[in-house]
C-alpha positions in Angstrom: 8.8 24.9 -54.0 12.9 25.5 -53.1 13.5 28.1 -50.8 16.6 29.1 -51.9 14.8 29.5 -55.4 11.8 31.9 -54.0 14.1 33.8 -52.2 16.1 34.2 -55.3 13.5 35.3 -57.1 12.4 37.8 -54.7 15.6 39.0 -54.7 15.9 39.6 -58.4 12.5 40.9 -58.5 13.2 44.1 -55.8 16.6 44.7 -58.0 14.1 45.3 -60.9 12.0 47.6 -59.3 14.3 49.5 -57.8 15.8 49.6 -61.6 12.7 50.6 -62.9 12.0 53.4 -60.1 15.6 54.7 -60.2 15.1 55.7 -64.0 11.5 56.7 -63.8 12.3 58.8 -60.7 15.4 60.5 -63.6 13.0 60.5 -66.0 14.2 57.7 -68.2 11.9 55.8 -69.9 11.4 52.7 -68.3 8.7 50.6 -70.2 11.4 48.1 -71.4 12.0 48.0 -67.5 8.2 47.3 -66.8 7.4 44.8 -69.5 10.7 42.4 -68.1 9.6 42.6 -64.5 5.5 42.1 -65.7 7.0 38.6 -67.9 9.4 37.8 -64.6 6.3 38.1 -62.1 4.2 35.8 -64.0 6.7 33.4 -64.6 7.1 33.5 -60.9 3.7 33.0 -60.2 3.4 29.9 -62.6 6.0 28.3 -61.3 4.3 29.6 -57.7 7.6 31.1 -56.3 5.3 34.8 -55.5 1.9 35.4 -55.0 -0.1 38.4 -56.4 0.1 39.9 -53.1 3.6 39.4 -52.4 4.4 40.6 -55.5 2.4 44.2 -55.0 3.7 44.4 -51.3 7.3 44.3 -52.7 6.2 47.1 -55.0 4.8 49.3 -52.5 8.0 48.4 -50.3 10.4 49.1 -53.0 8.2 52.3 -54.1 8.6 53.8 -50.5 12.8 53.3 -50.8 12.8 55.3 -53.7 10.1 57.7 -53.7 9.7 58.2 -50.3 6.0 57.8 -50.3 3.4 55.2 -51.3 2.4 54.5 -54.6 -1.1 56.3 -54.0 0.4 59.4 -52.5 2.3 60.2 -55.3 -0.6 59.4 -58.0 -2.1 62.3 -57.0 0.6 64.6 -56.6 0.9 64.1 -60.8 -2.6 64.4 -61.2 -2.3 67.9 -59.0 0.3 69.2 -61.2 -1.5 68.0 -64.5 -4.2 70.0 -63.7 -2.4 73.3 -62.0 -1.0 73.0 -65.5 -3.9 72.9 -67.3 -5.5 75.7 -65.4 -2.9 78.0 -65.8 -2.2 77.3 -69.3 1.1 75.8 -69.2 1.0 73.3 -72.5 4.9 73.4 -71.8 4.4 71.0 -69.2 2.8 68.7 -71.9 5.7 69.0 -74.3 7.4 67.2 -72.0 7.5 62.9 -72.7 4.1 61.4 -70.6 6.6 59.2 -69.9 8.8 62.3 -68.1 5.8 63.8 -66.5 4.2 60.1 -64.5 7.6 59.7 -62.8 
């Protein structure tokens, strides 16, 4: 394996994260985003530049610099606010794009 070609691909592969968390933190849909970076990750791991682990620690990392929090702290903050929703009768909140309200 070339060094210059893992870091490369590491490299690319935060940019496309923090791509993909940029628009989902706007509200953009970003499932073109997500099905690029899924094909680029198991390219990478064919041609065994990452490892699965690498992969979801430069998730996590990149998660962090644009959320501001983990990936499981905010899963429940959405789940929290689907249900506040839910109990108070608020169907507007489901109007809005699933893909809108899991940012």
């Amino acid at each position: 394996m070339n060094y210059l070609q893992r870091e490369l691909f590491l490299i690319t592969l935060h940019q496309q994260f923090t791509d993909m968390f940029l628009a989902s933190k706007a509200g953009k849909d970003n499932a073109e985003q997500k099905l690029r970076s899924q094909g680029f990750i198991h390219a990478g791991e064919l041609l065994e530049l990452c490892s699965r682990q690498e992969v979801q620690q430069l998730m996590e990392q990149v998660h962090h610099e644009v959320f501001g929090v983990s990936i499981a702290e905010r899963k429940p903050k959405e789940q929290t606010r689907r249900q506040q929703a839910l109990k108070l009768g608020d169907y507007d909140y489901f109007d809005e794009p699933a893909f809108n309200r899991l940012r």
